[in-house]
N, C-alpha and C positions, 0 to 999 in steps of 0.2 A: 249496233242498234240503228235501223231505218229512223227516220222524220216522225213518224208514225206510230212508233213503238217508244219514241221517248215521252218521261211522262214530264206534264206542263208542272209548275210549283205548286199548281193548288193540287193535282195529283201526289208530289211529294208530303205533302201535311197530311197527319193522319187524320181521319173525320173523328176521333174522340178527340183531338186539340181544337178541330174546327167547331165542333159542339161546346166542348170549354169556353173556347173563346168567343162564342155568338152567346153563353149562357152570361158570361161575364161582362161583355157589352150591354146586353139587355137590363141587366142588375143595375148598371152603372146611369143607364137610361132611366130608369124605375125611379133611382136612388134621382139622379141632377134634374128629373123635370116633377119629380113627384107624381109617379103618374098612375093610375086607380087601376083597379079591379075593372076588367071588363068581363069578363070569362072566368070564373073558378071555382073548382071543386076539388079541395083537397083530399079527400081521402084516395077518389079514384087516382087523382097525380101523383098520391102517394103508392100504388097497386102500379098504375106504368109505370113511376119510377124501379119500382122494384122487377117488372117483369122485363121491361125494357134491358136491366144491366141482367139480368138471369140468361136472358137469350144472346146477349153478346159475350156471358163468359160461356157459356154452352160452347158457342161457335168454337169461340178461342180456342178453348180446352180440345174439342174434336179435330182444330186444326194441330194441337200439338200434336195429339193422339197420333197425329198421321205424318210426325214430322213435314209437315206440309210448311210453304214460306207465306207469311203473314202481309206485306208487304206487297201492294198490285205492280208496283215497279219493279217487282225485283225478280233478274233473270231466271233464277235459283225456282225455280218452281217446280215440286220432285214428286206432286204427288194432286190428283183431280178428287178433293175429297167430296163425297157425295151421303154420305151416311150424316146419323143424327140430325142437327136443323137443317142439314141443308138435302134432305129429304121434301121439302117443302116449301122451300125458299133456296134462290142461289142466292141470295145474300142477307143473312139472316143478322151478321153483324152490324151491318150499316139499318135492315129493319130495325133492331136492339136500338142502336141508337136514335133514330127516330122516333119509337115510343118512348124513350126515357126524357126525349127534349118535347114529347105532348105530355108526360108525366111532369115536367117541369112546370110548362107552362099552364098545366091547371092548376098548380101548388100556386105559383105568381098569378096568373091571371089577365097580369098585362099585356095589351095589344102587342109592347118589345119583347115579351119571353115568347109572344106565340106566334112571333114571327121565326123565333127558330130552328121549331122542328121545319117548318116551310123552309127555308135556306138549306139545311143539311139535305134534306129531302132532294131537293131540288139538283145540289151540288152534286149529293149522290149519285143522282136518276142520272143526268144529263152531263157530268163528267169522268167522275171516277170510276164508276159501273160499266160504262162501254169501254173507256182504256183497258179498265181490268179483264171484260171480257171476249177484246181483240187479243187481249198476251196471250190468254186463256186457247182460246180459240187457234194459235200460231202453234201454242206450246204442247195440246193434245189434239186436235184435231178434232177428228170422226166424234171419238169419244166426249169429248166435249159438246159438239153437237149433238148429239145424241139425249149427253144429259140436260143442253138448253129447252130442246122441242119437250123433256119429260117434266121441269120443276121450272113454274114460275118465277121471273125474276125478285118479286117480291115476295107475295101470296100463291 
């Protein structure tokens, strides 16, 4: 492995433990300062919550489908899966997870839950997404670009 190709630690944490654990800080923030409602609307947090985990087990599931490796560190990468979500998104799971932490945070409503989808978001965008799709990019080439220039990284 080049400099380049290895991933930093926050690339080894998976974003559903990073989501956990910013969901569980936040909780803990709510809980020791008591802290209000700013933003909230349960039912819709409750409809993200739900489409959010729908579209990352979709992913999942299309990634087994395709014995594909789950994993953006990991060399083992045997297959460019392009069907199902990711017809429309290159990274539908990390999307997934993003709306299920705006699903959260309008169940809570506090300023600390809704700073979470913003941190995953962010970590996403700006770390784990580009390592993933330089491997990407090493691992199939053409092909890869190809499917980059066709399906937005999010939307």
């Amino acid at each position: 492995m080049t400099d380049e190709s290895k991933p930093s630690w926050i690339v080894r944490i998976p974003t559903p433990l990073w989501l956990l654990g910013l969901i569980a800080i936040a909780l803990l923030l709510d809980w020791a300062l008591e802290l209000q409602p700013v933003a909230r609307h349960r039912p819709t947090g409750v409809v993200l919550l739900i489409a959010g985990f729908a579209l990352t087990s979709w992913a999942q599931l299309t990634f087994k489908r395709h014995r594909a490796e789950i994993y953006p560190w990991s060399e083992a990468h045997s297959a460019l899966v392009t069907g199902g979500p990711f017809r429309f998104s290159r990274s539908p799971m990390y999307l997934g997870l993003v709306v299920f932490g705006v699903g959260a945070a309008l169940v809570a409503g506090t300023w600390a839950m809704w700073l979470v989808p913003a941190v995953v978001f962010l970590l996403d965008h700006f770390v784990i997404v580009p390592f993933e799709e330089r491997s990407m990019e090493r691992t199939f080439g053409d092909a890869y670009r190809a499917y980059r220039k066709r399906v937005r990284r999010w939307l």
